[in-house]
GUTI-408487 format. One record per residue: residue in one letter; residue number from 1; x, y, z of N, C-alpha, C in turn. Coordinates in steps of 0.001 Angstrom, whole numbers, plus 524288, in hexadecimal, padded with zeros to 5 digits. Each point is the difference from the previous one (the first is absolute). Layout:
N
+--------+-----+-------+-------+-------+-------+-------+-------+-------+-------+-------+
: residu : num :    nx :    ny :    nz :   cax :   cay :   caz :    cx :    cy :    cz :
+--------+-----+-------+-------+-------+-------+-------+-------+-------+-------+-------+
:      A : NUM :     X :     Y :     Z :     X :     Y :     Z :     X :     Y :     Z :
...
+--------+-----+-------+-------+-------+-------+-------+-------+-------+-------+-------+
END
This chain:
170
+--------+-----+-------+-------+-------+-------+-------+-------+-------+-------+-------+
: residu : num :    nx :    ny :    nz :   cax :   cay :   caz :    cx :    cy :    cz :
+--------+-----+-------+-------+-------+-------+-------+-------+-------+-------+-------+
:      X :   1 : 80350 : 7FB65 : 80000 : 7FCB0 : 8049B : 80000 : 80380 : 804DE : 80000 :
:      X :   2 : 7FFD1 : 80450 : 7FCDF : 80289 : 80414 : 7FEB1 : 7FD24 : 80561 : 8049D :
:      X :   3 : 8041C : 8017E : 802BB : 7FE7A : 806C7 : 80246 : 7FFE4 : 80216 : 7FCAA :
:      X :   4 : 7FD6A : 80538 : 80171 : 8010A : 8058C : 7FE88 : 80738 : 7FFF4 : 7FBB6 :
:      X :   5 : 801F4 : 7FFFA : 8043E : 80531 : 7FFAF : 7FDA7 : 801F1 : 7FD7E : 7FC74 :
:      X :   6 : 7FE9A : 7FB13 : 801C8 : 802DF : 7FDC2 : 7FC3C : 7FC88 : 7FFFF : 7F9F8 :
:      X :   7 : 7FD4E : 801D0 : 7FE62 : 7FCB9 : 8014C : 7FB47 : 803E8 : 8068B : 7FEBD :
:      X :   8 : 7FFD0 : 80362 : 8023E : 800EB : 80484 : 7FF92 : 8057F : 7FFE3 : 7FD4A :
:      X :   9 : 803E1 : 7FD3C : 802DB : 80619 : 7FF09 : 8000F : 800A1 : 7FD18 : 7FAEB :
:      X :  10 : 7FCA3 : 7FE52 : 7FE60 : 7FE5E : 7FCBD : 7F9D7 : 7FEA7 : 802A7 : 7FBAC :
:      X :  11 : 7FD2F : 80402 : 8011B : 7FD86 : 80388 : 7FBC5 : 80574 : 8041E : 7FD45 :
:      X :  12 : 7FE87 : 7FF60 : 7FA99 : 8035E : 80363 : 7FE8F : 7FE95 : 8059B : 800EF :
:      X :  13 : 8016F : 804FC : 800FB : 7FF2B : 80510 : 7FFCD : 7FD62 : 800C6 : 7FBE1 :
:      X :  14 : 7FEE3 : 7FE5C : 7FB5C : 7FBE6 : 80201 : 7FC7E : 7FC68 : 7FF89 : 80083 :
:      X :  15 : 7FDF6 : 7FB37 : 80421 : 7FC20 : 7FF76 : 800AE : 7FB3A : 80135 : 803C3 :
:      X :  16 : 802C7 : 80421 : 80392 : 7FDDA : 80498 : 802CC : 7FEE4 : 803CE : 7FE9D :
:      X :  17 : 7FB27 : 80283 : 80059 : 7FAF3 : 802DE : 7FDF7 : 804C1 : 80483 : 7FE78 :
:      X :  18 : 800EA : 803C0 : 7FD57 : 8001C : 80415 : 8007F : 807B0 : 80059 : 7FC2B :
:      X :  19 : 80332 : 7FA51 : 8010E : 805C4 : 80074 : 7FF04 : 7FF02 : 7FAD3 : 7FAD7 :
:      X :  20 : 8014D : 80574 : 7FCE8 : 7FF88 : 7FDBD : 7FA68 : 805B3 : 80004 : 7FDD8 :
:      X :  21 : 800F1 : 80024 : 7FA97 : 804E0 : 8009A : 7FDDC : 8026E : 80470 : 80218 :
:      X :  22 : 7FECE : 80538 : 7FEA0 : 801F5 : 805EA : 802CF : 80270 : 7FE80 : 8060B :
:      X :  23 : 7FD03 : 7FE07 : 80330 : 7FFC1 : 8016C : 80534 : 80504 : 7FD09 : 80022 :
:      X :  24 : 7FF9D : 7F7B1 : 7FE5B : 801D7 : 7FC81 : 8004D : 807B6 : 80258 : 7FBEE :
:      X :  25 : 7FF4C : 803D6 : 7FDE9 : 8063A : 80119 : 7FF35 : 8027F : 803D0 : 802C6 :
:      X :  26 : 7FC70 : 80439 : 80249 : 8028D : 80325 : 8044A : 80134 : 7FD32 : 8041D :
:      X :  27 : 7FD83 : 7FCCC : 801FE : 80121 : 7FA8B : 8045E : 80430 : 7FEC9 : 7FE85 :
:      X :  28 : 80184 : 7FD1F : 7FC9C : 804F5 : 7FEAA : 7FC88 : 803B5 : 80279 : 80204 :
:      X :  29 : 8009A : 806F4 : 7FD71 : 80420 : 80320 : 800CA : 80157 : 80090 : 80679 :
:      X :  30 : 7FC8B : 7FE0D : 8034B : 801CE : 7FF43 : 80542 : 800C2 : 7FB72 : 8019E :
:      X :  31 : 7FFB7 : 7FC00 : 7FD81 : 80220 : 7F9E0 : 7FFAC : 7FAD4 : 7FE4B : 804B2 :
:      X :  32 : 7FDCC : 8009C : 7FD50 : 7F96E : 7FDFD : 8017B : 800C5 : 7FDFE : 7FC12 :
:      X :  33 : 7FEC3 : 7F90E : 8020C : 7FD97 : 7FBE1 : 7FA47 : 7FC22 : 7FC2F : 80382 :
:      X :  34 : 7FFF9 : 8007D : 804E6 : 7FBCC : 7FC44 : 801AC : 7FD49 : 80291 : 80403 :
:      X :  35 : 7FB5F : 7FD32 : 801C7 : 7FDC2 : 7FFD1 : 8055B : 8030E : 80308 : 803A5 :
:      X :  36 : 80387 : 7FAFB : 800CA : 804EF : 80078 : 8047C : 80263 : 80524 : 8006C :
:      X :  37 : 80202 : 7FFD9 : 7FCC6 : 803E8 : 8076F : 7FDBA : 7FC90 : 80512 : 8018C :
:      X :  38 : 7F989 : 7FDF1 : 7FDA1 : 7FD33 : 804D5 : 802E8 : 8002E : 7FFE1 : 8043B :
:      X :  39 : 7FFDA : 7FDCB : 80176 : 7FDFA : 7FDDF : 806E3 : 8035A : 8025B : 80373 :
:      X :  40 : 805E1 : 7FFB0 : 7FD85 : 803E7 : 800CF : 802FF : 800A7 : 805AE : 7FFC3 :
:      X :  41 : 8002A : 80153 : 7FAF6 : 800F8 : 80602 : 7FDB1 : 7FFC5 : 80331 : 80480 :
:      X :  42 : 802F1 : 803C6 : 80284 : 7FFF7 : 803D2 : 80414 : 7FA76 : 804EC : 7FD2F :
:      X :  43 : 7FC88 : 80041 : 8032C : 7FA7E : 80359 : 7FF69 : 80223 : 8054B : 7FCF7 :
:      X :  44 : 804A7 : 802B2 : 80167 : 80143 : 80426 : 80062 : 80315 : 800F9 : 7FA92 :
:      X :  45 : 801B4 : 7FBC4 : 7FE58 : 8020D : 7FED3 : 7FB5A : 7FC27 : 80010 : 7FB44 :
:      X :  46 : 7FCF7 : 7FD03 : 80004 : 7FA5A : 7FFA8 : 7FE8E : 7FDAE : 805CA : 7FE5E :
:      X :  47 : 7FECB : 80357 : 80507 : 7FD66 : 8039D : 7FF8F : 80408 : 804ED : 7FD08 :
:      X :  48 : 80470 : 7FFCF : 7FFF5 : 802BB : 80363 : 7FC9E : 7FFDF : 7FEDA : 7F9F9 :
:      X :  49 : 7FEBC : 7FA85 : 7FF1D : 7FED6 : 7FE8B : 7FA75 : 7FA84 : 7FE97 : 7FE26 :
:      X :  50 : 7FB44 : 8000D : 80361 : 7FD0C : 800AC : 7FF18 : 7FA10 : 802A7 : 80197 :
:      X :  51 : 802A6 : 80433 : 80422 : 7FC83 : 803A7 : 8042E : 7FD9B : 7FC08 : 802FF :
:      X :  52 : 7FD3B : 80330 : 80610 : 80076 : 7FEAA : 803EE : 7FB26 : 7FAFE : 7FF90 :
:      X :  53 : 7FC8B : 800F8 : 7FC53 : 7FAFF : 7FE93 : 80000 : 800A7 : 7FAB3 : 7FC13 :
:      X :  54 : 80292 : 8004B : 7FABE : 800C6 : 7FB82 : 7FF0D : 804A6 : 7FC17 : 8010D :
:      X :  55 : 8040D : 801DC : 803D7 : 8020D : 7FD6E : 8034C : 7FCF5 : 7FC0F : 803A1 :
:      X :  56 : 7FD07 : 80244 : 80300 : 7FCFD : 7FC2F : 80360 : 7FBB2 : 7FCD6 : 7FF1B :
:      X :  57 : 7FDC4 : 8027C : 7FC12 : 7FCA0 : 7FC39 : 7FD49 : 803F0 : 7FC27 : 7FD75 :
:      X :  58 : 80321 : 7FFA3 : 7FEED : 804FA : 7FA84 : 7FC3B : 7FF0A : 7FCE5 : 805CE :
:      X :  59 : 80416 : 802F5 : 803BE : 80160 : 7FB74 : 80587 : 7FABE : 7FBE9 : 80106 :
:      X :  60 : 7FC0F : 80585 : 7FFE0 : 7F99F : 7FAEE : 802CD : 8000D : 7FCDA : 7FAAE :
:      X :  61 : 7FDDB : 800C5 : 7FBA5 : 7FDFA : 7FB36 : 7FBAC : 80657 : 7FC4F : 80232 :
:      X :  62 : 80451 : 7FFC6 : 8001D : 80409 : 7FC3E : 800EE : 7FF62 : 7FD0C : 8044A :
:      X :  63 : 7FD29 : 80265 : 8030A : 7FE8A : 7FCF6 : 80670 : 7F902 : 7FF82 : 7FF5B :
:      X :  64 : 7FC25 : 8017C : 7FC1E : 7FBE3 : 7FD00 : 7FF3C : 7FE27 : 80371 : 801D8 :
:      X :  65 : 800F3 : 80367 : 80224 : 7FCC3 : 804CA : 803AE : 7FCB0 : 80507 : 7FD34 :
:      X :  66 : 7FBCA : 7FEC2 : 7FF5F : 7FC8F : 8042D : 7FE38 : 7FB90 : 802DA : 80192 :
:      X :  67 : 80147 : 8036A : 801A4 : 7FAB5 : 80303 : 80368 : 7FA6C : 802C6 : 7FCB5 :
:      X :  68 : 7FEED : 7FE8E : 7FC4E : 7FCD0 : 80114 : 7FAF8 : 7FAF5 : 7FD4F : 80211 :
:      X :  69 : 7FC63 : 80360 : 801EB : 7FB2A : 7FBF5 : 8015E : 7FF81 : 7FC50 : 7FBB3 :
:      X :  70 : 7FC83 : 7FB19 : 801A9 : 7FE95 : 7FCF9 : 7FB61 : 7F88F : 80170 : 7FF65 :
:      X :  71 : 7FEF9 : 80146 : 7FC9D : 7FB08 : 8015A : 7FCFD : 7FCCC : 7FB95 : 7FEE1 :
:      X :  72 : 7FD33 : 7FD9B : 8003F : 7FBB8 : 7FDC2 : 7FE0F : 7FE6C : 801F9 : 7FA66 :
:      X :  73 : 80078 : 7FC38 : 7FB69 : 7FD4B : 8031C : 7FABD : 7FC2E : 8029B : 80128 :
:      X :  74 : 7FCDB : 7FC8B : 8025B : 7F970 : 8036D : 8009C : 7FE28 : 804E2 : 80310 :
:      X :  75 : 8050B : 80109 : 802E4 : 80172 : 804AD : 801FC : 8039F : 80551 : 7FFA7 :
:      X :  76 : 8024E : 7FE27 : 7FADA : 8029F : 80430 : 7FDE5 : 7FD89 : 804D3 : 7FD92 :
:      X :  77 : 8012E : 80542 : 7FEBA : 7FD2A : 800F4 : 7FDCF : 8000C : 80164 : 7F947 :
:      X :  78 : 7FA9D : 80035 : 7FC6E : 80091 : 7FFBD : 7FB5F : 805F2 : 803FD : 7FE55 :
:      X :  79 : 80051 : 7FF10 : 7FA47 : 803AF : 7FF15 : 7FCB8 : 7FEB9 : 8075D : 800CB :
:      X :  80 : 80306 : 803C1 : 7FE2A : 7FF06 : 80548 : 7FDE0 : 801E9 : 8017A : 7FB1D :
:      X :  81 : 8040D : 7FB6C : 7FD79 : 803D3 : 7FE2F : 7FADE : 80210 : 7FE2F : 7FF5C :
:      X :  82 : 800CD : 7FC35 : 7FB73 : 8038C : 7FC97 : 7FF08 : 80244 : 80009 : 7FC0A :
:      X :  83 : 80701 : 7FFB7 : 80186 : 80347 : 80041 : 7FC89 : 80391 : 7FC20 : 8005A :
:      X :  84 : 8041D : 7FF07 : 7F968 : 80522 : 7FEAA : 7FDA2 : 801BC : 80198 : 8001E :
:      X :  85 : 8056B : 7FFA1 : 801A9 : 805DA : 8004F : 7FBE4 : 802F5 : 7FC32 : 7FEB0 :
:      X :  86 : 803DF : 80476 : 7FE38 : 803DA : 7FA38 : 7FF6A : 8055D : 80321 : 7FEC4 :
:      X :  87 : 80691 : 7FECA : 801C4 : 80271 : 802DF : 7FF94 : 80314 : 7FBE5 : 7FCC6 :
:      X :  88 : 802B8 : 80312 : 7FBA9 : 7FFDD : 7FADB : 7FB98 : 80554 : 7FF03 : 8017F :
:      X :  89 : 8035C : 7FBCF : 7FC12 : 80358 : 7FDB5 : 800B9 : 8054A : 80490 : 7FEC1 :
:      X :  90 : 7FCE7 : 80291 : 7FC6A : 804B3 : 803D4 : 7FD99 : 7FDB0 : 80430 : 7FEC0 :
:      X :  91 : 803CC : 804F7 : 7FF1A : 7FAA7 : 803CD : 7FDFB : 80107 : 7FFB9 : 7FAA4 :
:      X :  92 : 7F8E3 : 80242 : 7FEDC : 7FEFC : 7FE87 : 7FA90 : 7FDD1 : 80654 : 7FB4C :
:      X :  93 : 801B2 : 7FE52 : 7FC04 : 80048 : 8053D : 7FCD0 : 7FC08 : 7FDB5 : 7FC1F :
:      X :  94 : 7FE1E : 7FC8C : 7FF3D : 7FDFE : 7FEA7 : 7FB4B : 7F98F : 7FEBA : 801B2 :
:      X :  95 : 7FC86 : 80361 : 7FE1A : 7F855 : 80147 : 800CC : 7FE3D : 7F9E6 : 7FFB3 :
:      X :  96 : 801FF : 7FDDE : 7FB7D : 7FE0E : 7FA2E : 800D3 : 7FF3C : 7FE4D : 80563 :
:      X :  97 : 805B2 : 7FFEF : 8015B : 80201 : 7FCFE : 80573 : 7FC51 : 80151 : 80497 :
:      X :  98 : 7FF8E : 80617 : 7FDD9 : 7FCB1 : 80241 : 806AB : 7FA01 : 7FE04 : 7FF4D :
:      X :  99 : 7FE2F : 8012B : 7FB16 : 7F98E : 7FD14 : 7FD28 : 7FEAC : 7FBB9 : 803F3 :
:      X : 100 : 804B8 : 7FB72 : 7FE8B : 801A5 : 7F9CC : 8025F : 7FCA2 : 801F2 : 8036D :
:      X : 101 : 80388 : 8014B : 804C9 : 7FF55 : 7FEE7 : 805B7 : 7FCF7 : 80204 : 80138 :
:      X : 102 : 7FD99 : 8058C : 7FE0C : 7F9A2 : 80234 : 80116 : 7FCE9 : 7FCB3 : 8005E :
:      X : 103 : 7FDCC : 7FE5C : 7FA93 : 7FD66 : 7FC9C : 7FD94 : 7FF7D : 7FAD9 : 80752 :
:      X : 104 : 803E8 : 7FDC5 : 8007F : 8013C : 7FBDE : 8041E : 7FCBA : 802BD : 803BC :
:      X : 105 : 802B2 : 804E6 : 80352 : 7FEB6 : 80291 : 8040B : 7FADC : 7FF8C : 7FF65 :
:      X : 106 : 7FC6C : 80299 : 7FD67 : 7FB31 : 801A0 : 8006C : 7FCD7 : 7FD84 : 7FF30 :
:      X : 107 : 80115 : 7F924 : 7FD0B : 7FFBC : 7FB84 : 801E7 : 7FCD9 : 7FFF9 : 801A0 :
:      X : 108 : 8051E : 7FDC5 : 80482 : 8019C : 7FF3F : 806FA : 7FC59 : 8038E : 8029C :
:      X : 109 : 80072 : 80400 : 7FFBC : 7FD2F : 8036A : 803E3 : 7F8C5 : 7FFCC : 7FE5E :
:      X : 110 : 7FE77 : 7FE90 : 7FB45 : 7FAE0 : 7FEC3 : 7FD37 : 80018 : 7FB21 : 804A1 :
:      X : 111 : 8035A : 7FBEE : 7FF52 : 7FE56 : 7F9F3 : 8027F : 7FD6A : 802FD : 80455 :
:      X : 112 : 8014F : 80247 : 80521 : 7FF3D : 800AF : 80507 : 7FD7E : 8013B : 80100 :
:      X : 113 : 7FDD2 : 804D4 : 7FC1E : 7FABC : 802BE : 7FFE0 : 7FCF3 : 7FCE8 : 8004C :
:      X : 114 : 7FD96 : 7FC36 : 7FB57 : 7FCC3 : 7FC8E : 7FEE8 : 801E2 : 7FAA5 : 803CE :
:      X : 115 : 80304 : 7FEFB : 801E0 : 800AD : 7FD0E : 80531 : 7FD95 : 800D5 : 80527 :
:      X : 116 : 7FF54 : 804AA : 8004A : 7FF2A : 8043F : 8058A : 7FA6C : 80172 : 80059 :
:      X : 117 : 7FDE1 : 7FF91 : 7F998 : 7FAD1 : 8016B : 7FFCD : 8011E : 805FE : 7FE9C :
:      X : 118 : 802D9 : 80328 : 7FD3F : 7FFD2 : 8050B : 7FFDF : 7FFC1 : 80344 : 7FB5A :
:      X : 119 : 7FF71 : 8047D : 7FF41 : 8006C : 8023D : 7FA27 : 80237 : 804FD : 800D0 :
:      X : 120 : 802C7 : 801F1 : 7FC12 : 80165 : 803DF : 8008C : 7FF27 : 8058C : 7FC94 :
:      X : 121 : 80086 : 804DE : 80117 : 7FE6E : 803D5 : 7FB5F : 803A2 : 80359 : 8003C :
:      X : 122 : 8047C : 7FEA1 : 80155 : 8045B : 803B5 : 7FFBD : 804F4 : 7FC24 : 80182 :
:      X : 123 : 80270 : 80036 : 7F9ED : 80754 : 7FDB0 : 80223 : 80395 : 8045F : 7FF11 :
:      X : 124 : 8055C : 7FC68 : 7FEB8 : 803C3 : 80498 : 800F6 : 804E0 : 7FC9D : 7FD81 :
:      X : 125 : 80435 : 803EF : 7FFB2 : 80339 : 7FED6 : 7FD26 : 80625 : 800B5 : 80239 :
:      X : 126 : 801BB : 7FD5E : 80146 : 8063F : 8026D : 80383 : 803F3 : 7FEEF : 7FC71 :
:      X : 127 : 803FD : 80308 : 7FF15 : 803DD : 7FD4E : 7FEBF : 80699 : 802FC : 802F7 :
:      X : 128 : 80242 : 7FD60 : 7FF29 : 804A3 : 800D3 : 8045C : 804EB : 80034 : 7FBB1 :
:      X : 129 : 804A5 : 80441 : 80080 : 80390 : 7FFCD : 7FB9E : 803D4 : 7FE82 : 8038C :
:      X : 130 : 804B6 : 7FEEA : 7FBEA : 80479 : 7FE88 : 80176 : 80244 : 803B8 : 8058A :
:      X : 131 : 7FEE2 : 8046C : 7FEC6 : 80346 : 80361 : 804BB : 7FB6E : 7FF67 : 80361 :
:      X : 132 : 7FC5F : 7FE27 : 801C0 : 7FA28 : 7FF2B : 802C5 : 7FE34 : 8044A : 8019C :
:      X : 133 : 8005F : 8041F : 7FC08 : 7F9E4 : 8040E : 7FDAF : 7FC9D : 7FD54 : 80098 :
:      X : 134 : 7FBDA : 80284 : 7FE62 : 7FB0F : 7FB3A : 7FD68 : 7FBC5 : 8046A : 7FC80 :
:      X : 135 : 7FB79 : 7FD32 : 7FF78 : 7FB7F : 801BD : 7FD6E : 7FD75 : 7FC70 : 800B9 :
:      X : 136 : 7F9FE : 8037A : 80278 : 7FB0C : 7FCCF : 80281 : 7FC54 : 80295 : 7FCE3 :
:      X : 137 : 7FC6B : 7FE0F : 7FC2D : 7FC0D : 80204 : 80030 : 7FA01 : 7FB49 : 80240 :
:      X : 138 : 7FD69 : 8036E : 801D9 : 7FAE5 : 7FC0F : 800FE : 7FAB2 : 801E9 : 7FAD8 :
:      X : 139 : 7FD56 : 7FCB2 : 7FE76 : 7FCEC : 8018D : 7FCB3 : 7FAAE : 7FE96 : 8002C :
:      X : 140 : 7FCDE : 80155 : 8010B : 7F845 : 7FC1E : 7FF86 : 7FFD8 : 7FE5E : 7FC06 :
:      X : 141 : 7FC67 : 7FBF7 : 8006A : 7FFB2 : 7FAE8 : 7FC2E : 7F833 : 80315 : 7FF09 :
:      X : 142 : 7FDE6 : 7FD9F : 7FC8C : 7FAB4 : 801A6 : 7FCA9 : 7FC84 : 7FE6E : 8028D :
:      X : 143 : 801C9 : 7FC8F : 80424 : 7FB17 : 7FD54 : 80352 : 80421 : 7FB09 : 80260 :
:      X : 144 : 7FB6A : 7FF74 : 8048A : 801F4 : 7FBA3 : 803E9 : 8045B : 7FBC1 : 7FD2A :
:      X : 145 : 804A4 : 7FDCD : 800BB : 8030D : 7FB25 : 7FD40 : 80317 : 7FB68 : 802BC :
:      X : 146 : 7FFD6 : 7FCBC : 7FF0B : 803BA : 7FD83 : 80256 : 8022B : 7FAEC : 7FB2D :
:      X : 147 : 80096 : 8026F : 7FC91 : 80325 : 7FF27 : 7FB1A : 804B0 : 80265 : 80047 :
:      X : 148 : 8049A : 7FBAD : 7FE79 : 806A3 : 80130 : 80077 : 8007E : 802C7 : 7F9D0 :
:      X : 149 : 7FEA1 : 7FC22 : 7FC79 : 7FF85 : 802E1 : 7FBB7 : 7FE44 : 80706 : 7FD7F :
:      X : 150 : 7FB4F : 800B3 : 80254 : 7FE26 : 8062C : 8008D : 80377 : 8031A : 80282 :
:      X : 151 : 8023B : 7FE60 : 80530 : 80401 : 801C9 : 800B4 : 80430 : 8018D : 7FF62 :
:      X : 152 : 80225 : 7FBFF : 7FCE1 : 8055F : 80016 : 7FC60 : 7FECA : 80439 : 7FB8A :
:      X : 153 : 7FC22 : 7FEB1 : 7FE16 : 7FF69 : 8051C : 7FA37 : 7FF5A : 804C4 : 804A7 :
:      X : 154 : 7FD0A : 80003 : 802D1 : 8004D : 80574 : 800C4 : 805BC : 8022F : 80348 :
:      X : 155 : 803A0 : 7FC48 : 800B2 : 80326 : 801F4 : 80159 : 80548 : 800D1 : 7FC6D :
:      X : 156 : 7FFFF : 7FDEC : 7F9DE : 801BF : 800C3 : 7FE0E : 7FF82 : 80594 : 7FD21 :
:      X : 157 : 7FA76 : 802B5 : 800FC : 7FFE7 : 8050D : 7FD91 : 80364 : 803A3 : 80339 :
:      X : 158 : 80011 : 7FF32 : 80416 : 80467 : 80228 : 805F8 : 8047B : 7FFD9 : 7FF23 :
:      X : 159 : 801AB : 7FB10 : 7FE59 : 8065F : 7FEBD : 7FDE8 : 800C0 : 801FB : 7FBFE :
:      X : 160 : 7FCDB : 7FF22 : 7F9FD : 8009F : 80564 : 7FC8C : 8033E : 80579 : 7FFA0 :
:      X : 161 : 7FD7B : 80265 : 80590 : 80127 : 802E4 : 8012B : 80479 : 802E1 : 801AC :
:      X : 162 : 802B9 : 7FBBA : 8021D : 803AB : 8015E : 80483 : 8041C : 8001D : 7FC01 :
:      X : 163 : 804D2 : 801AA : 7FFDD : 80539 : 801F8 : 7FDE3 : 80404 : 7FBDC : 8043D :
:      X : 164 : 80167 : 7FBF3 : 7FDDB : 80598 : 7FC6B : 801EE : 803A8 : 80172 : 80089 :
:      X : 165 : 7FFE2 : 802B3 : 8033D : 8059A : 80444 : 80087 : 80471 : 7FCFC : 80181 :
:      X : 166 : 7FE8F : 7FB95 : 80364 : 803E5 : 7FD48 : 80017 : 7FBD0 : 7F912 : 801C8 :
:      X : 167 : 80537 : 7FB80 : 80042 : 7FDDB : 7FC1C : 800F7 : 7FD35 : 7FFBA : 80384 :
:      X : 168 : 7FB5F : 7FD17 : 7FE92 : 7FC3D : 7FD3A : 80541 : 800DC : 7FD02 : 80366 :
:      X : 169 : 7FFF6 : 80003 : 80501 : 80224 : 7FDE1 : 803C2 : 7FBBB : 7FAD5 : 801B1 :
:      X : 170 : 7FAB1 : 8024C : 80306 : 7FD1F : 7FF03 : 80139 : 7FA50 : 80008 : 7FE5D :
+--------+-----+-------+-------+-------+-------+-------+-------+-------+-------+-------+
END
């Protein structure tokens, strides 16, 4: 039968909520590669490389410790919006490429709606550049939707728009 621990001391660091690739190579540059290494890591060390707040949130998820009430679905409350992203592999210069992953996103974010029971009459459009500027526009839709497709066209008249000043990040 496995503790707390010994499950935790097993898990790779990617696989804690929040330490993805980004997080999981700054770890790196402080010779963080496991559990253990966090665990040990001096707090103070931590918090100079990653402020005071996501310092201590690292130590508790490494020791299982989370003070986050737990919610009941049926007690949460409704949705106020739902969104995608996605921060791509590389940045990208070419409208096709960004089309792609719209197209995906709005999807994705269509599935949840119509998962959730919801519709929507207003999306939006983010995009994030290489130096992480950005450009947001939000736009109303003709009536109630929860079509990824309607979405996507209408957010391609948005992208139209915009001037690629430099690569897309996000």
């Amino acid at each position: 039968e496995n503790n707390k621990d010994d499950i935790l001391l097993n898990l790779p660091l990617e696989r804690f909520c929040g330490i993805g690739r980004a997080i999981s190579r700054r770890l790196s540059l402080v010779d963080i590669y496991t559990t253990d290494d966090l665990r040990k890591h001096p707090i103070e060390l931590l918090k100079k490389e990653f402020g005071t707040v996501s310092a201590w949130k690292l130590k508790q998820m490494v020791h299982g410790l989370d003070i986050s009430p737990v919610v009941p679905w049926r007690e949460q409350k409704p949705a106020k919006s739902f969104s995608c992203s996605r921060t791509m592999n590389r940045d990208v210069t070419n409208r096709d490429d960004i089309k792609r992953q719209l197209l995906f996103l709005f999807e994705k974010v269509a599935k949840k709606l119509r998962d959730d029971n919801y519709w929507a009459k207003e999306a939006g459009l983010w995009l994030r550049f290489k130096d992480f500027s950005g450009y947001g526009k939000a736009f109303r839709l003709g009536s109630w939707c929860c079509d990824g497709f309607e979405f996507y066209n209408r957010a391609l008249e948005r992208l139209d728009q915009v001037h690629l000043r430099q690569p897309v990040r996000a």
